[in-house]
N, CA, C and O atoms as CSV, one atom per row, in Angstrom:
chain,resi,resn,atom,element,x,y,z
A,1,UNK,N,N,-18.461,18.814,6.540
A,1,UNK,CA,C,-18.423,17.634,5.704
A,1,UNK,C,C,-17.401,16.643,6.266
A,1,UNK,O,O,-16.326,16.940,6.787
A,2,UNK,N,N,-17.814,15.642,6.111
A,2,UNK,CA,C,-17.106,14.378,6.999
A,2,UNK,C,C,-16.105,14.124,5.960
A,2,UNK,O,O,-16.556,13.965,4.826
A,3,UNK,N,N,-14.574,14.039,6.150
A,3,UNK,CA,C,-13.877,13.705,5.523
A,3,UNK,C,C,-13.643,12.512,4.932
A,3,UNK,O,O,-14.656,11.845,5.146
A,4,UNK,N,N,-12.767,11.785,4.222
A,4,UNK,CA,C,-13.033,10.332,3.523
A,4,UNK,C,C,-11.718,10.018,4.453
A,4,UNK,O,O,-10.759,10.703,4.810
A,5,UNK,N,N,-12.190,8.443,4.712
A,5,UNK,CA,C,-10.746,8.196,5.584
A,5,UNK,C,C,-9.471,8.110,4.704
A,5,UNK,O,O,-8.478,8.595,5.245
A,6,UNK,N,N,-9.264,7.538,3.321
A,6,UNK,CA,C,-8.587,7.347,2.991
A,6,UNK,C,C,-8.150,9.025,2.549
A,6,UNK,O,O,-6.990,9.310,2.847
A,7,UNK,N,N,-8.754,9.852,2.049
A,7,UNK,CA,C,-7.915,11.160,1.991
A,7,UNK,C,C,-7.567,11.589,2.906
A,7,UNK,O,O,-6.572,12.313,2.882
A,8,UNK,N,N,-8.367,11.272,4.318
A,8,UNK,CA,C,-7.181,11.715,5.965
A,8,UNK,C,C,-6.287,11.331,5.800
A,8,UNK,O,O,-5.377,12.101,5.491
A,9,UNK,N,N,-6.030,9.845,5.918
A,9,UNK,CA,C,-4.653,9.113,5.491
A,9,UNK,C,C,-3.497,9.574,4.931
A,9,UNK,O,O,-2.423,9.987,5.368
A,10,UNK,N,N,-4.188,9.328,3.405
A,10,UNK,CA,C,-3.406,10.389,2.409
A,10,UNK,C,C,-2.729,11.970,3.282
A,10,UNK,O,O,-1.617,12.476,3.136
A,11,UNK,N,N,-3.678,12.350,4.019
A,11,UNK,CA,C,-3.042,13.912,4.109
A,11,UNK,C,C,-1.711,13.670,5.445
A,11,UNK,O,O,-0.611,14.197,5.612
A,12,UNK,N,N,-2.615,12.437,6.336
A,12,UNK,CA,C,-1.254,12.594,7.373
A,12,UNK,C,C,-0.226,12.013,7.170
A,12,UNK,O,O,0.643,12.311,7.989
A,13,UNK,N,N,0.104,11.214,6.336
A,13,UNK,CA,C,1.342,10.790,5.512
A,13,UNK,C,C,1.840,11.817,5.191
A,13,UNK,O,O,2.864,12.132,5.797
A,14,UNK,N,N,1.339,12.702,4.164
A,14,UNK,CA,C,1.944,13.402,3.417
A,14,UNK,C,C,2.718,14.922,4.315
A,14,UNK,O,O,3.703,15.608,4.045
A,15,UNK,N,N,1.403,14.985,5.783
A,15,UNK,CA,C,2.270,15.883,6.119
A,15,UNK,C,C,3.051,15.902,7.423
A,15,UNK,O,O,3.332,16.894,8.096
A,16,UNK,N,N,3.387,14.471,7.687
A,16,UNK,CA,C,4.658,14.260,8.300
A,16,UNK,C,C,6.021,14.191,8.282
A,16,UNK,O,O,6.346,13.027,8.053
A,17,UNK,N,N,7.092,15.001,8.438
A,17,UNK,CA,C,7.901,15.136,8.321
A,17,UNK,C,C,9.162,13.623,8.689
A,17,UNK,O,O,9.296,12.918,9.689
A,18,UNK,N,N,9.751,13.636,7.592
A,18,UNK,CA,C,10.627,12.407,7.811
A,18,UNK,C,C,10.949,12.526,9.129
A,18,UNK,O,O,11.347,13.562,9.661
A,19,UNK,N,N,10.732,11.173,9.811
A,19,UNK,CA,C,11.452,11.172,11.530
A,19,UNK,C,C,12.835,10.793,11.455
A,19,UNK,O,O,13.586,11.301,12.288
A,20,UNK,N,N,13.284,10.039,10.655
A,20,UNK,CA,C,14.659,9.736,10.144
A,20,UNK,C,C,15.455,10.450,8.653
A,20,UNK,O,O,15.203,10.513,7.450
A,21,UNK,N,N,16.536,10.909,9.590
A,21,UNK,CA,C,17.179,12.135,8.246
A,21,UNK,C,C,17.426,11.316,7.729
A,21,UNK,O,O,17.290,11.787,6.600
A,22,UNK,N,N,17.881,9.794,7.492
A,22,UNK,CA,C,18.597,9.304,6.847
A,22,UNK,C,C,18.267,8.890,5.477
A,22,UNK,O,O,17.125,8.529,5.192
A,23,UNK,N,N,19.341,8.934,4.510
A,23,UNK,CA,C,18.407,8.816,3.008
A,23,UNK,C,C,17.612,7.529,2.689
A,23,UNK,O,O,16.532,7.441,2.105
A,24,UNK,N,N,18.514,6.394,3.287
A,24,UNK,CA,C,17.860,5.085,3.257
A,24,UNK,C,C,16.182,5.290,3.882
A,24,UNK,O,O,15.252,4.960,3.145
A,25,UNK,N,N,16.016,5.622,4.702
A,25,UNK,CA,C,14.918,5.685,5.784
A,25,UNK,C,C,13.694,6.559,5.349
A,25,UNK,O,O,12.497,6.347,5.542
A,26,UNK,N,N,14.448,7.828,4.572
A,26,UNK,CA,C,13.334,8.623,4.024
A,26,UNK,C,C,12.616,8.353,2.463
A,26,UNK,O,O,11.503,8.723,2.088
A,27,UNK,N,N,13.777,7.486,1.613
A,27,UNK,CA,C,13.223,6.571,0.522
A,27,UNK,C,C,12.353,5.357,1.004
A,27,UNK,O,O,11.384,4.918,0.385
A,28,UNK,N,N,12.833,4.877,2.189
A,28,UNK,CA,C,12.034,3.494,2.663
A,28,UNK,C,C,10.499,4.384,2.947
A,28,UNK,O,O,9.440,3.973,2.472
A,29,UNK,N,N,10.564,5.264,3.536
A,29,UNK,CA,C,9.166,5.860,3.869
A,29,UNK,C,C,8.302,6.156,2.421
A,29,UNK,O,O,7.125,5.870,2.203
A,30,UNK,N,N,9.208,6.775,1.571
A,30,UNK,CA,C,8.021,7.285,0.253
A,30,UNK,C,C,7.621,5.785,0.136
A,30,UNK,O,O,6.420,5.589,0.328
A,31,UNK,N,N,8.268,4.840,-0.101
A,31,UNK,CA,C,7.489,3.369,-0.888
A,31,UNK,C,C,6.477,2.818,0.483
A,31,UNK,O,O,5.385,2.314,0.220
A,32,UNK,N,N,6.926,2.956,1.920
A,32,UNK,CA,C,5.879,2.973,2.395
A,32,UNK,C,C,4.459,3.532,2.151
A,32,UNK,O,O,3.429,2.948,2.487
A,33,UNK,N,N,4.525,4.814,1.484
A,33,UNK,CA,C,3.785,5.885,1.461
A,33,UNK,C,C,2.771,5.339,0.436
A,33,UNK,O,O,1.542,5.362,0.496
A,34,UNK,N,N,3.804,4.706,-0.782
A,34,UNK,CA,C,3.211,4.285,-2.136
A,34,UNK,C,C,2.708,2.689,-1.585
A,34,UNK,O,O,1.527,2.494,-1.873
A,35,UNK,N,N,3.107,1.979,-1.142
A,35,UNK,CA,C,2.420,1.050,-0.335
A,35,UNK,C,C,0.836,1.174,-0.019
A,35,UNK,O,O,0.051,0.319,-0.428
A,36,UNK,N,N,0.574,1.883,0.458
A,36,UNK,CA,C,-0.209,2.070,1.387
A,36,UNK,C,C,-1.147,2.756,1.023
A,36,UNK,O,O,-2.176,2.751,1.698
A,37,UNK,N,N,-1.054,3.487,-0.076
A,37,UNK,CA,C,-1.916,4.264,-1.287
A,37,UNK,C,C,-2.575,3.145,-1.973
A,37,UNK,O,O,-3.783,3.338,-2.101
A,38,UNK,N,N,-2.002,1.646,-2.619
A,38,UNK,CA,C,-2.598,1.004,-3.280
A,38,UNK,C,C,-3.049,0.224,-2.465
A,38,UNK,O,O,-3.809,-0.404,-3.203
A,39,UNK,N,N,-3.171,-0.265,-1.393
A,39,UNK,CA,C,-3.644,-0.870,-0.179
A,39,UNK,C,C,-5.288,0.088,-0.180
A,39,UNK,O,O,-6.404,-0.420,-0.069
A,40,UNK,N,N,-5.089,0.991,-0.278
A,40,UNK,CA,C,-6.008,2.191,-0.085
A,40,UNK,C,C,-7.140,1.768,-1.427
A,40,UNK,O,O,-8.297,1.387,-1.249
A,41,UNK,N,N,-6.542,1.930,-2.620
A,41,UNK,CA,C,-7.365,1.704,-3.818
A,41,UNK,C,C,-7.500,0.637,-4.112
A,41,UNK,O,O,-7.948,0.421,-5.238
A,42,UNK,N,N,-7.114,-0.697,-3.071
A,42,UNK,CA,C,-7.505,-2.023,-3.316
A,42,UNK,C,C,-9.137,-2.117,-2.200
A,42,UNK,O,O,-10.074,-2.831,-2.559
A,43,UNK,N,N,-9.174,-1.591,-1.373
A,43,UNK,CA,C,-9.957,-1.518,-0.327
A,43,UNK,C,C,-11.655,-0.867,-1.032
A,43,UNK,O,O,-12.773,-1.307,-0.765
A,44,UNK,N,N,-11.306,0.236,-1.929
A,44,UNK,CA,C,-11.810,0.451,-2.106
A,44,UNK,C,C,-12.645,-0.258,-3.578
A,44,UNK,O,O,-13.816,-0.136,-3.936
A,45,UNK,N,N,-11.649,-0.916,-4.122
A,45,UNK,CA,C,-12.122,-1.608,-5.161
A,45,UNK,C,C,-12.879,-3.195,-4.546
A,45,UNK,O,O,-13.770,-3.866,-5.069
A,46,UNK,N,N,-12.308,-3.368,-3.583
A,46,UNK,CA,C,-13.217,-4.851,-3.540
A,46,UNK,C,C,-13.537,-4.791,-1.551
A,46,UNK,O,O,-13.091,-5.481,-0.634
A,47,UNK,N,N,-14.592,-3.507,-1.591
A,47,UNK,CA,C,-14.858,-3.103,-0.364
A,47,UNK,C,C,-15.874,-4.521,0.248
A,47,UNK,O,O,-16.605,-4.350,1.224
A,48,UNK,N,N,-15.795,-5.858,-0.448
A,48,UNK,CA,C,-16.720,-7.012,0.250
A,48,UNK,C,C,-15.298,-8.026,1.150
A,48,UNK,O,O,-15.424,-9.000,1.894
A,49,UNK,N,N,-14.148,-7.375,0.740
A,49,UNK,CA,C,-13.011,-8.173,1.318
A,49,UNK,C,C,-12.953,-7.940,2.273
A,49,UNK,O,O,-13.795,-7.069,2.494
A,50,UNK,N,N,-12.164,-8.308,3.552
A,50,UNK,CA,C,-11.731,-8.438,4.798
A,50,UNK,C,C,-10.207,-7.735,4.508
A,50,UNK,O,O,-9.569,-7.714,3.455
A,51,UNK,N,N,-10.039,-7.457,5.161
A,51,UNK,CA,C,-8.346,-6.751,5.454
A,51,UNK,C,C,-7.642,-7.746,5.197
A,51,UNK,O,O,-6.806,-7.754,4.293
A,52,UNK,N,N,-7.935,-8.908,6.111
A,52,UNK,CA,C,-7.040,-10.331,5.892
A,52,UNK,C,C,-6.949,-11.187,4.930
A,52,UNK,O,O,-6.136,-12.104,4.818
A,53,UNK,N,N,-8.212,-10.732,3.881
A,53,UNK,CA,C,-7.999,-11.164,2.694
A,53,UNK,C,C,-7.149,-10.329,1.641
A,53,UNK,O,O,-6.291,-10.636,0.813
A,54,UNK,N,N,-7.691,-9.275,1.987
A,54,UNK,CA,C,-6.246,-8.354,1.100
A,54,UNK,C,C,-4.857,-8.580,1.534
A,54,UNK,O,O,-3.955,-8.962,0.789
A,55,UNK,N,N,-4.771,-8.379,2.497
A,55,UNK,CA,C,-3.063,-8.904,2.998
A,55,UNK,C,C,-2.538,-10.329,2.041
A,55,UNK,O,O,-1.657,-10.217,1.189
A,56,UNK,N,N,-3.197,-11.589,2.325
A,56,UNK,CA,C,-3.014,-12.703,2.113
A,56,UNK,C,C,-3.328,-12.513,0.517
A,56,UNK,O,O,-2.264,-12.622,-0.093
A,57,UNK,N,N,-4.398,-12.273,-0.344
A,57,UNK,CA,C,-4.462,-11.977,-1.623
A,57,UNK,C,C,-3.475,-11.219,-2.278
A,57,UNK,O,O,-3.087,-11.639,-3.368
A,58,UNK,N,N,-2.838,-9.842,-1.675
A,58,UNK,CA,C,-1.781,-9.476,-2.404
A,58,UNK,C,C,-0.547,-9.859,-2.090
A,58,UNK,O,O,0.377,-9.413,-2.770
A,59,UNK,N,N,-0.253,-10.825,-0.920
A,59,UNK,CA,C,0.913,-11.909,-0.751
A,59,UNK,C,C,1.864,-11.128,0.201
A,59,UNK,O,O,3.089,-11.240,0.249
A,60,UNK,N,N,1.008,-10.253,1.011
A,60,UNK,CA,C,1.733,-9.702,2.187
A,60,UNK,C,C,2.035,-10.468,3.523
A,60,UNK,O,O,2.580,-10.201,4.594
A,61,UNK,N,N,1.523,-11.367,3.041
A,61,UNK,CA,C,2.041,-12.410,4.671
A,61,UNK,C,C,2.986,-13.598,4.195
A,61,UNK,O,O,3.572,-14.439,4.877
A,62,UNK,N,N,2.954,-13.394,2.692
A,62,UNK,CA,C,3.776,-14.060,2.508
A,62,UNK,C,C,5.871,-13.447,2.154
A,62,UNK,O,O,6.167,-12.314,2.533
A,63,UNK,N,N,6.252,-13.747,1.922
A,63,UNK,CA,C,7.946,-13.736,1.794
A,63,UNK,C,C,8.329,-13.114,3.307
A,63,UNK,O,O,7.755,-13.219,4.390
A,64,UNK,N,N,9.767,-12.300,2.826
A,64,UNK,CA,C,10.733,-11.806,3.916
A,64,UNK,C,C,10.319,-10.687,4.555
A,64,UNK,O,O,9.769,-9.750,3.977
A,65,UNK,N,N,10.577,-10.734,5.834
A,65,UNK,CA,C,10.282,-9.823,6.952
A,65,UNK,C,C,11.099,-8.722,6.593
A,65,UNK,O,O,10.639,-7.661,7.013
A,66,UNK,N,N,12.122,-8.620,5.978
A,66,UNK,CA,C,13.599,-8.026,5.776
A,66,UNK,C,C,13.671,-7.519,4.301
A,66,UNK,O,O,14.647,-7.119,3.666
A,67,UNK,N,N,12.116,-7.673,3.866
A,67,UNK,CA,C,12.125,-7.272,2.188
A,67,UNK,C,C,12.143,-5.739,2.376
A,67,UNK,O,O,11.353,-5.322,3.222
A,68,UNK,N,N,12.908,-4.825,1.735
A,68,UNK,CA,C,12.611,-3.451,1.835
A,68,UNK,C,C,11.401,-3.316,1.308
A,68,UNK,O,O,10.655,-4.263,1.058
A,69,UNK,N,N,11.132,-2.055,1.102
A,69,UNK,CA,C,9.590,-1.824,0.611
A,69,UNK,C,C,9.720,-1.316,-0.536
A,69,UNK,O,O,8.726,-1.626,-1.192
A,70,UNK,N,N,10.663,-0.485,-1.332
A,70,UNK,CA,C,10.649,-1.268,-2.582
A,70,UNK,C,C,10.465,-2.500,-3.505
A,70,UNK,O,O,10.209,-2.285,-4.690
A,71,UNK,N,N,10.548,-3.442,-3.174
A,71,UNK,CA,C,10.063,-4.676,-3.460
A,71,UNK,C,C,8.885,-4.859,-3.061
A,71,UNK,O,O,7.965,-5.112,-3.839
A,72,UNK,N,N,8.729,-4.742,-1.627
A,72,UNK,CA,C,7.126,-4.725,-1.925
A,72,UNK,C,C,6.259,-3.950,-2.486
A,72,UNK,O,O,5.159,-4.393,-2.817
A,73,UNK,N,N,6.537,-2.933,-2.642
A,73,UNK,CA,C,5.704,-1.884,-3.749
A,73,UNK,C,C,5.707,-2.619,-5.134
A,73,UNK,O,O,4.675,-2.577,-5.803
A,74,UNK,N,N,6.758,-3.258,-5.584
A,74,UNK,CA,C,6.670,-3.935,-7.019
A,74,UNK,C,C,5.883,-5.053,-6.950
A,74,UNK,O,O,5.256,-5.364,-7.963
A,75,UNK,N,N,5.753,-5.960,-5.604
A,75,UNK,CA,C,5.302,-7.302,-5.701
A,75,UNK,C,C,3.491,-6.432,-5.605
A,75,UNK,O,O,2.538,-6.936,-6.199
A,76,UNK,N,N,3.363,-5.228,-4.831
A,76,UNK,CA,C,2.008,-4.986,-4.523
A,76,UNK,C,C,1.373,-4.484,-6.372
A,76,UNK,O,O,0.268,-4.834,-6.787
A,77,UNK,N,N,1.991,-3.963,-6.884
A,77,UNK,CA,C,1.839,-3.488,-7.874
A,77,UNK,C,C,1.473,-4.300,-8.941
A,77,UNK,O,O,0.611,-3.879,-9.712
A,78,UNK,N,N,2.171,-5.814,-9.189
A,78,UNK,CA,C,2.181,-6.481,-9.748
A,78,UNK,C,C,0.944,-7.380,-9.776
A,78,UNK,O,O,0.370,-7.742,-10.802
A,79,UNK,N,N,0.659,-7.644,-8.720
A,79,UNK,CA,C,-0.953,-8.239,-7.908
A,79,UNK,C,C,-2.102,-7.244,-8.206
A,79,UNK,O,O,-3.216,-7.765,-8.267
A,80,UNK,N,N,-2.046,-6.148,-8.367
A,80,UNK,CA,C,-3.029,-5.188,-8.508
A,80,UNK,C,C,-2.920,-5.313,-9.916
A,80,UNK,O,O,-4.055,-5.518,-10.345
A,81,UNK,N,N,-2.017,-5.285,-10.924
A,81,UNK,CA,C,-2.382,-5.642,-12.095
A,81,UNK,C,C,-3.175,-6.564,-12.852
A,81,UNK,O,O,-4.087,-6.542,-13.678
A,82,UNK,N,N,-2.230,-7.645,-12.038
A,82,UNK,CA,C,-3.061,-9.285,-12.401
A,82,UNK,C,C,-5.057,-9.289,-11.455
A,82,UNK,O,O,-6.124,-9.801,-11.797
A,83,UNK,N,N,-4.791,-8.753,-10.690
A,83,UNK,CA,C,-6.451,-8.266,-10.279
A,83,UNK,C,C,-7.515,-7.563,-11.355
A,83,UNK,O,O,-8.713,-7.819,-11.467
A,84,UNK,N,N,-6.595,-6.444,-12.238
A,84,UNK,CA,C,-7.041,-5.372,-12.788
A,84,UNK,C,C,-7.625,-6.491,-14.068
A,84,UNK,O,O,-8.837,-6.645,-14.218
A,85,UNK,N,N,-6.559,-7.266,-14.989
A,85,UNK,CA,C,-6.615,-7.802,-15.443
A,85,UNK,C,C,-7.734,-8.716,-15.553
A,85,UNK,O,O,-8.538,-8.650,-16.483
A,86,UNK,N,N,-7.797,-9.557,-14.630
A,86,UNK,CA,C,-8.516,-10.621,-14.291
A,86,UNK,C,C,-10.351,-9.865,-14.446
A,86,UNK,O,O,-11.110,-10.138,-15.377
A,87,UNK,N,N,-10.666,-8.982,-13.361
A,87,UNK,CA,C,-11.897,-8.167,-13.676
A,87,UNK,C,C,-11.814,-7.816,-14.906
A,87,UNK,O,O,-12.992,-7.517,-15.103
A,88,UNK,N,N,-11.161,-7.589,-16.113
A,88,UNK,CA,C,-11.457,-6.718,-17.238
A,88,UNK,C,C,-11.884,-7.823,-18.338
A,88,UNK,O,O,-12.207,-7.527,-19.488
A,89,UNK,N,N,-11.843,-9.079,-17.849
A,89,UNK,CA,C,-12.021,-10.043,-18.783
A,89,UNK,C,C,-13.154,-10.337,-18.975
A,89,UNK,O,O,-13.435,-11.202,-19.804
């Protein structure tokens, strides 16, 4: 059985071992992790989009290069709401 890409994903994230001991680095990775999960369930929710429209729609090309990814997990989160929202109307 052909696997789903996004549960490959899911699995090789999950079973890579932090490359950086450092605590900053291995928290920056989980919100990467969580990043990239809703990136995952946005893809799949509006599978007629382009990549470059998801980027630019959830405002990833937009702000600081230097934003940790905590913040972007909140700004991604926040956009997926107002999406969720918007369809439920």
């Amino acid at each position: 059985m052909k696997q789903n890409i996004f549960d490959w994903i899911s699995e090789q994230l999950k079973s890579k071992q932090n490359i950086y001991k450092g605590p900053i680095e291995a928290e920056r990775q989980k919100y990467n992790i969580k990043c990239l999960e809703i990136i995952a369930e946005v893809i799949k929710t509006y599978p007629d989009w382009t990549f470059r429209q998801i980027i630019t729609n959830f405002g990833l090309l937009d702000g600081n290069l230097r934003e940790e990814s905590n913040a972007t997990l909140g700004h991604l989160r926040t956009r997926k709401k107002q999406y969720e929202e918007t369809i439920s109307r």
